[in-house]
DSSP file (Angstrom, degrees, kcal/mol; ACC not computed):
  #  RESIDUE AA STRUCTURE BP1 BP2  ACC     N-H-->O    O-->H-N    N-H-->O    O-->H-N    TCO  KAPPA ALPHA  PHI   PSI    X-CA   Y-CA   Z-CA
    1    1 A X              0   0    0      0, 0.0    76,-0.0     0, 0.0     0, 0.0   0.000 360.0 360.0 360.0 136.5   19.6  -20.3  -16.7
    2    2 A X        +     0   0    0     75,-0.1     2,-0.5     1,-0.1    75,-0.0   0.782 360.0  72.0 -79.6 -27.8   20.5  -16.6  -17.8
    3    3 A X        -     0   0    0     74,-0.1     2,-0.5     2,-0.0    -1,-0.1  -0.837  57.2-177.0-102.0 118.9   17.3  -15.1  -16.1
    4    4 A X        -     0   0    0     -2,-0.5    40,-0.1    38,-0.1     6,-0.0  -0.945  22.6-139.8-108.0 117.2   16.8  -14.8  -12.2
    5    5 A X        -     0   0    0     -2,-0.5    40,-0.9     4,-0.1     2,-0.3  -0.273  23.7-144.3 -91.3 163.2   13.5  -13.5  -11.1
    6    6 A X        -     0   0    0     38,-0.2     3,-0.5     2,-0.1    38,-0.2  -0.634  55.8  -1.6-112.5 177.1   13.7  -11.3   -8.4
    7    7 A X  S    S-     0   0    0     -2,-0.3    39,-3.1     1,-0.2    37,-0.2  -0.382 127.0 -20.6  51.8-125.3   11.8  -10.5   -5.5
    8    8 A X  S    S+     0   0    0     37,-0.2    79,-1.2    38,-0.2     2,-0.5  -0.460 107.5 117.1 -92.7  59.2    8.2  -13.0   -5.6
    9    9 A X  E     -A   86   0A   0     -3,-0.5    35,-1.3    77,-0.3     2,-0.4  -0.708  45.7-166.4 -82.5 151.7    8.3  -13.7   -9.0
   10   10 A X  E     -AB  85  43A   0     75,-4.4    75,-1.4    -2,-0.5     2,-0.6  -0.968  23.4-130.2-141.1 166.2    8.7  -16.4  -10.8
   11   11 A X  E     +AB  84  42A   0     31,-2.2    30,-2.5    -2,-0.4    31,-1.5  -0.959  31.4 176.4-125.2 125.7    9.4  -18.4  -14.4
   12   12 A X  E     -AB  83  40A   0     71,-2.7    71,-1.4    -2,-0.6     2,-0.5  -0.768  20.8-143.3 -98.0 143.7    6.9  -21.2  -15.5
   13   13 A X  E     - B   0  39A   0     26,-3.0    26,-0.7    -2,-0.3    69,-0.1  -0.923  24.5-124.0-116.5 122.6    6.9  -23.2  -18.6
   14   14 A X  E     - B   0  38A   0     -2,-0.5    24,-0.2    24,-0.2     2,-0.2  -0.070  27.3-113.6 -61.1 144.9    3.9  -23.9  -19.8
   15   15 A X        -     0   0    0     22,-2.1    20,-0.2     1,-0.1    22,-0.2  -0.560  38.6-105.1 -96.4 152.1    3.3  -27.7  -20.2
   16   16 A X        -     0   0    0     -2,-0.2     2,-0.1    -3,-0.1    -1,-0.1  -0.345  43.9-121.5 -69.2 172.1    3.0  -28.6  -24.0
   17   17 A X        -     0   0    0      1,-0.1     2,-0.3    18,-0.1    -1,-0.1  -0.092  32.1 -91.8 -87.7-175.1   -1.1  -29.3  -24.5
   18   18 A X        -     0   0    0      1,-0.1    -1,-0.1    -2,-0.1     3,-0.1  -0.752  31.8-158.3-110.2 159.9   -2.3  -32.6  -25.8
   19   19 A X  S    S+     0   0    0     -2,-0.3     8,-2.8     1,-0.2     2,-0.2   0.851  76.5  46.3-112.1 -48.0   -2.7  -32.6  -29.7
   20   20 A X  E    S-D   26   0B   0      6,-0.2     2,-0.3     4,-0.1    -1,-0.2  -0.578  84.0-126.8-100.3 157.5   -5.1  -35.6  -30.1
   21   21 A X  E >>  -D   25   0B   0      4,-0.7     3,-2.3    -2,-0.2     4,-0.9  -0.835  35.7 -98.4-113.7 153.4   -8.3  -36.1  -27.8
   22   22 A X  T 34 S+     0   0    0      1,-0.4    -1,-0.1    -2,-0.3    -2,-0.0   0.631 126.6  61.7 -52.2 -21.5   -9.0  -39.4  -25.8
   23   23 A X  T 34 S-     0   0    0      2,-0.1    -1,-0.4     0, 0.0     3,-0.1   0.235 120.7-107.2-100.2  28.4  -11.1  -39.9  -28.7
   24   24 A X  T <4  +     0   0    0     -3,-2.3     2,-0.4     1,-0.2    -2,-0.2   0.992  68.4 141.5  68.5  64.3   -8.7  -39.9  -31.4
   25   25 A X  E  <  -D   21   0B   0     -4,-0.9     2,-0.9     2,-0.0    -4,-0.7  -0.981  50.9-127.6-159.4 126.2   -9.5  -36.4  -32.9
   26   26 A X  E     -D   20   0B   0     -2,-0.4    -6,-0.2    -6,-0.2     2,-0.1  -0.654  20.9-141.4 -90.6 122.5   -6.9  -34.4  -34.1
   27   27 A X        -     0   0    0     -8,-2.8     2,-0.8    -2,-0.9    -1,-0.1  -0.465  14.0-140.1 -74.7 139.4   -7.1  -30.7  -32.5
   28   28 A X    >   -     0   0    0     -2,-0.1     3,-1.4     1,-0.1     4,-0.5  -0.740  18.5-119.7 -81.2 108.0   -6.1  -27.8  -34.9
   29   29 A X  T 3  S+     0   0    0     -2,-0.8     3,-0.4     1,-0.3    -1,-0.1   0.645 110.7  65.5 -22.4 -27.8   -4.2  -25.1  -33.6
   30   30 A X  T 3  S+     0   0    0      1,-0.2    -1,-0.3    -2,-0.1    -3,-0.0   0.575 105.9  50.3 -80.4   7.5   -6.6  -22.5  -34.2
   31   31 A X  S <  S+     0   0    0     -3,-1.4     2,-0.3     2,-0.0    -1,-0.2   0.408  85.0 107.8 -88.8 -19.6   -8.9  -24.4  -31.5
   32   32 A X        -     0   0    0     -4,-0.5     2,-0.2    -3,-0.4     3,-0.0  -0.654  59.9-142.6 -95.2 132.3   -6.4  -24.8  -28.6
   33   33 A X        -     0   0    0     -2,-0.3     2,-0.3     1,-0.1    -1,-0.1  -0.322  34.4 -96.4 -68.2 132.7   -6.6  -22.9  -25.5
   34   34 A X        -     0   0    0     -2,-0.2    -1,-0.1     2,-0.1     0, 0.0  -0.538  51.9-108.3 -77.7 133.5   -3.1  -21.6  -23.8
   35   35 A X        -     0   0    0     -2,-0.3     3,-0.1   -20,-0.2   -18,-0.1   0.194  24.4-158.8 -38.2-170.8   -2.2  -24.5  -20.8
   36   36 A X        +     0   0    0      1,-0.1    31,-3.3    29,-0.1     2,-0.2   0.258  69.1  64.6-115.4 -23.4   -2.7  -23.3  -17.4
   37   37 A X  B     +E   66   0C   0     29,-0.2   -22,-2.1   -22,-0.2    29,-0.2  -0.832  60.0 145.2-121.9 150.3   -0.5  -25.6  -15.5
   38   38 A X  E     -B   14   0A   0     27,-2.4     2,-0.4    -2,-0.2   -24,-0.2  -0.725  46.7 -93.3-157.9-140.5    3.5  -25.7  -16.0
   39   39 A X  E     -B   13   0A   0    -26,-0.7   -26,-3.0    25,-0.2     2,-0.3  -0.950  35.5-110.6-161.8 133.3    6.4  -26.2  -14.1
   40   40 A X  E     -B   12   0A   0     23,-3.5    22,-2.1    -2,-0.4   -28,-0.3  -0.604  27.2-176.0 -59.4 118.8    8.7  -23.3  -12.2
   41   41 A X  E    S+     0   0A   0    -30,-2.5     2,-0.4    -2,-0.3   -29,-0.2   0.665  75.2   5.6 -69.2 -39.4   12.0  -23.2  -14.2
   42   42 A X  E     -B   11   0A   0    -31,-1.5   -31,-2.2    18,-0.1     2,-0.3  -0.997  64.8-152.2-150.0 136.2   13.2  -20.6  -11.6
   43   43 A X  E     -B   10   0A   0     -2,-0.4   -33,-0.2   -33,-0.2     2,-0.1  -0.951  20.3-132.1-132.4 150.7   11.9  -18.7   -8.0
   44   44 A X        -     0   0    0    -35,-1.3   -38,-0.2    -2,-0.3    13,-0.2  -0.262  33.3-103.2 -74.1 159.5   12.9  -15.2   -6.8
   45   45 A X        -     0   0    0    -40,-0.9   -37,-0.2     1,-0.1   -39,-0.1   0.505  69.6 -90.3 -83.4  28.3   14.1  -15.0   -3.2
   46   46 A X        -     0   0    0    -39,-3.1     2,-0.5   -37,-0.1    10,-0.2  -0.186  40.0 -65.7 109.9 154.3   11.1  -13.5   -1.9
   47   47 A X  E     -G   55   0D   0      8,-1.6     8,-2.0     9,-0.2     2,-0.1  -0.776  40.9-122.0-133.1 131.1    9.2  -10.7   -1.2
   48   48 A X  E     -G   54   0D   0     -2,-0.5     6,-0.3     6,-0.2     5,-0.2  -0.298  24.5-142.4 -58.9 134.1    9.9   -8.2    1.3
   49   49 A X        -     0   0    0      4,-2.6    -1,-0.1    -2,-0.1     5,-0.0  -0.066  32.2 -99.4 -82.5-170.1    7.5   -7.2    4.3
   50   50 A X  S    S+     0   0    0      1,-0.2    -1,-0.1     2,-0.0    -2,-0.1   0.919 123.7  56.1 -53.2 -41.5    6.5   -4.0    6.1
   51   51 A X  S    S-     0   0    0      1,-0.1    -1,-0.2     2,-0.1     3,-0.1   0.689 121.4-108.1 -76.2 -15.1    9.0   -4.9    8.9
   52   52 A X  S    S+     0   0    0      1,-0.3    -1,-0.1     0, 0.0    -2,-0.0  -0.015  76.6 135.7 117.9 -41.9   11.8   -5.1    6.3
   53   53 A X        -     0   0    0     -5,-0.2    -4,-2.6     1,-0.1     2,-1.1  -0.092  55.1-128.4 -62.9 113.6   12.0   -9.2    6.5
   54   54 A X  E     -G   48   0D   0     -6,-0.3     2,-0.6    -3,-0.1    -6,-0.2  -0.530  20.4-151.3 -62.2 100.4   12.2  -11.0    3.7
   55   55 A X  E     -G   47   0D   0     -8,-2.0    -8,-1.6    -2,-1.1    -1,-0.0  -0.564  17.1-119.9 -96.0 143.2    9.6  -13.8    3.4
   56   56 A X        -     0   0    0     -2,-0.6     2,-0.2   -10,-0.2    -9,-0.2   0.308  25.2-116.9 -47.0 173.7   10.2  -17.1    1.2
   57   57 A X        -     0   0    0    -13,-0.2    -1,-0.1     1,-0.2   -14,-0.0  -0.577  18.3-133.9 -98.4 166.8    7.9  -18.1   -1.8
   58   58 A X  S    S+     0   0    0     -2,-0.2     2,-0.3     2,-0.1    -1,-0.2   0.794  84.2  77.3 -62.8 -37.8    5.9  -21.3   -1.4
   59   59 A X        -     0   0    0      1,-0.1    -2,-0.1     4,-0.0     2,-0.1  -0.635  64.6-168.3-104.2 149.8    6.7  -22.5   -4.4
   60   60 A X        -     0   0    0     -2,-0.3     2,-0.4   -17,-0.0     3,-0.3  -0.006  41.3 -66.3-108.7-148.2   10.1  -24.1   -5.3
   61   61 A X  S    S+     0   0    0      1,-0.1   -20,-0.2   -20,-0.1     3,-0.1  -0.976 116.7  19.7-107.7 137.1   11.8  -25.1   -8.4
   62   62 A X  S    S+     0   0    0    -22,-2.1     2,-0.4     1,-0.5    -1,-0.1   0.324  84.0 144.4  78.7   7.7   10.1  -28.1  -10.5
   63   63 A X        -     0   0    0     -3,-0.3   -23,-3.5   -23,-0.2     2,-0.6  -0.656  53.5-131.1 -77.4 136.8    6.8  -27.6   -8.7
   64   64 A X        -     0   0    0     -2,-0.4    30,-0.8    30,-0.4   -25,-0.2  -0.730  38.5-176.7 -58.4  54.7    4.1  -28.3  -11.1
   65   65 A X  E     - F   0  93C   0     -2,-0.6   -27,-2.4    28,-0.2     2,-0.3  -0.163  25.6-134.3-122.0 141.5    1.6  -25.2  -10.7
   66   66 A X  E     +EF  37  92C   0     26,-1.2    25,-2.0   -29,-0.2    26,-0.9  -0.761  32.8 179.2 -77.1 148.3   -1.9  -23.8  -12.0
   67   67 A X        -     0   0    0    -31,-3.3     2,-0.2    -2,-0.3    23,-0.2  -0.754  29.6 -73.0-129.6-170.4   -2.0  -20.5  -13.0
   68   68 A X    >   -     0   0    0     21,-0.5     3,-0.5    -2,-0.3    21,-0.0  -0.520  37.2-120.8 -63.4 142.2   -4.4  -17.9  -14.4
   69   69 A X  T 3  S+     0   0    0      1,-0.2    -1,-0.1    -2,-0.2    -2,-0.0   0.955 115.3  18.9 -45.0 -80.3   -5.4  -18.0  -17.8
   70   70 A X  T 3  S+     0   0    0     -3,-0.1    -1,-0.2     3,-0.0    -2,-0.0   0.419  99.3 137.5 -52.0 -13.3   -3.8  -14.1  -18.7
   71   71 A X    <   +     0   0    0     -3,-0.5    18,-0.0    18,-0.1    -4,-0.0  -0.172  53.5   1.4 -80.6 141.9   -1.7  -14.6  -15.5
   72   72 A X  S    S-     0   0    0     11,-0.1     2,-0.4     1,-0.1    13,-0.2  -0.136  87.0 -71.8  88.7 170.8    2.1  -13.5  -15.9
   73   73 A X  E     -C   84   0A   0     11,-2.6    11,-1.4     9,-0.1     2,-0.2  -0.959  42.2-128.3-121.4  86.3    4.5  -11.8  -18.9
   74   74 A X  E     +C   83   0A   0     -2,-0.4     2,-0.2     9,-0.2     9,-0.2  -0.585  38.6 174.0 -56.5 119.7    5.6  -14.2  -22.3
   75   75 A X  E     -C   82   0A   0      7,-1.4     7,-2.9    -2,-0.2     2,-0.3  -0.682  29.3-137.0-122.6 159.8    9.3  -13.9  -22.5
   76   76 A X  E     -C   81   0A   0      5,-0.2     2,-0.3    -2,-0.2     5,-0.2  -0.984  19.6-178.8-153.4 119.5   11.6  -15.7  -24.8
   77   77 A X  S    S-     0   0    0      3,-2.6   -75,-0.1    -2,-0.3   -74,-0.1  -0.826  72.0 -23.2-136.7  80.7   14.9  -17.0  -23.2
   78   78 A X  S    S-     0   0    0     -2,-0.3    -1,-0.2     1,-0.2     3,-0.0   0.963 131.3 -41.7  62.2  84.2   17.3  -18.9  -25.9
   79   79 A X  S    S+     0   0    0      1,-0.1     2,-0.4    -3,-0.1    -1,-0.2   0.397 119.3 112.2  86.3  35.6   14.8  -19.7  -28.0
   80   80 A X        -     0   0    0      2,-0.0    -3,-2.6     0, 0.0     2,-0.2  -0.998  54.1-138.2-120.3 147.3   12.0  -20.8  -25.2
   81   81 A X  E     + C   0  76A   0     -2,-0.4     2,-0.3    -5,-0.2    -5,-0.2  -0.556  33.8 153.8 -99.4 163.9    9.1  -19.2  -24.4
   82   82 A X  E     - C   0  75A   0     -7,-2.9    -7,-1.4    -2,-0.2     2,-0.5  -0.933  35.8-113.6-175.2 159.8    8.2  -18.9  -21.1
   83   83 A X  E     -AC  12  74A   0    -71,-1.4   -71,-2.7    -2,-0.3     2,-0.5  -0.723  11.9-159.7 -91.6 130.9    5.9  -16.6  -18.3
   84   84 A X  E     +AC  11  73A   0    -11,-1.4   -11,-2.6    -2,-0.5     2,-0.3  -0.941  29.7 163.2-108.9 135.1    7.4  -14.6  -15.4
   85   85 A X  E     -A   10   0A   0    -75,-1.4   -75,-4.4    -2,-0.5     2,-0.3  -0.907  41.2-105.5-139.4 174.2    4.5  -14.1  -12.9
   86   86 A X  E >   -A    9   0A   0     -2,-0.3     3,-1.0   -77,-0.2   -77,-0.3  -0.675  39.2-117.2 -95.6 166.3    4.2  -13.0   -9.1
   87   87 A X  G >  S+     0   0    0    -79,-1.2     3,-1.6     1,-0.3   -78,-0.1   0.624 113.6  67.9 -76.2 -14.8    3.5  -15.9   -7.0
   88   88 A X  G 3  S+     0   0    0      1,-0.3    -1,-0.3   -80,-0.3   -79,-0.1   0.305  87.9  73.3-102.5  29.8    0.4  -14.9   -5.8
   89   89 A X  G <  S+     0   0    0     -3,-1.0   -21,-0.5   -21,-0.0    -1,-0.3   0.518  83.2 102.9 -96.4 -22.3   -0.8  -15.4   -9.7
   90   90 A X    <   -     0   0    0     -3,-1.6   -23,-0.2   -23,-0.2     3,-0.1  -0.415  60.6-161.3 -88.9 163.1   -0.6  -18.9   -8.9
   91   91 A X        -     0   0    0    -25,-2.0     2,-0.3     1,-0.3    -1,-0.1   0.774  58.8 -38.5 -85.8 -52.1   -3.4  -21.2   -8.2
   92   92 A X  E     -F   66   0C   0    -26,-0.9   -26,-1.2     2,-0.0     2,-0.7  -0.980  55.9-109.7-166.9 174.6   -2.4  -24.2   -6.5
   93   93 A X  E     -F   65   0C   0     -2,-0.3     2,-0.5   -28,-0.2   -28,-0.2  -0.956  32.0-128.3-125.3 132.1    0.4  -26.4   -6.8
   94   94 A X        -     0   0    0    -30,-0.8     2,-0.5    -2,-0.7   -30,-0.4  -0.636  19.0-155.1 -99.4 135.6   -0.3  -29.9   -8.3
   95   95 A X              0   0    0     -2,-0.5    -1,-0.0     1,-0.1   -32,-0.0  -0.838 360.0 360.0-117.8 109.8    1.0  -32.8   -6.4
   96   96 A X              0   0    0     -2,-0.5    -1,-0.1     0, 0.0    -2,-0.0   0.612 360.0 360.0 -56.2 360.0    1.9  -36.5   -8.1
């Protein structure tokens, strides 16, 4: 990967959405809502404190995450889109 986010940042890719509904009903695009949940492609090293100390992010790379609706910046990185957010935009991390 060409992009390293710095400080508590991060890059998600948004997990694709589902196209058909449990009931067989085909969504159109102009009805679908942007995911929420994705998976970190990349983590910064962390964000500095008052004492000068850098502390680590929570999240790691290939954690599965919720985010904000709005949350984070759409960038386009070789022809994939994807969000840089701060960590503290994330929600939760979702656990198999």
């Amino acid at each position: 990967m060409k992009v390293k986010p710095l400080n508590d940042r991060v890059l998600v890719q948004r997990t694709e959405e589902l196209q058909v509904t449990k009931g067989g009903i085909l969504i159109p695009d102009t009805a679908k809502e942007k995911p929420i949940e994705g998976k970190i492609i990349a983590v910064g090293p962390g964000k500095v404190n008052d004492s000068g100390v850098r502390v680590a992010l929570h999240v790691k790379e290939g954690d599965k995450v919720l985010f904000g609706r709005y949350a984070g910046s759409e960038i386009k990185v070789e022809g994939q889109e994807y969000l840089m957010m701060r960590e503290e935009d994330i929600l939760a991390i979702i656990e198999d």
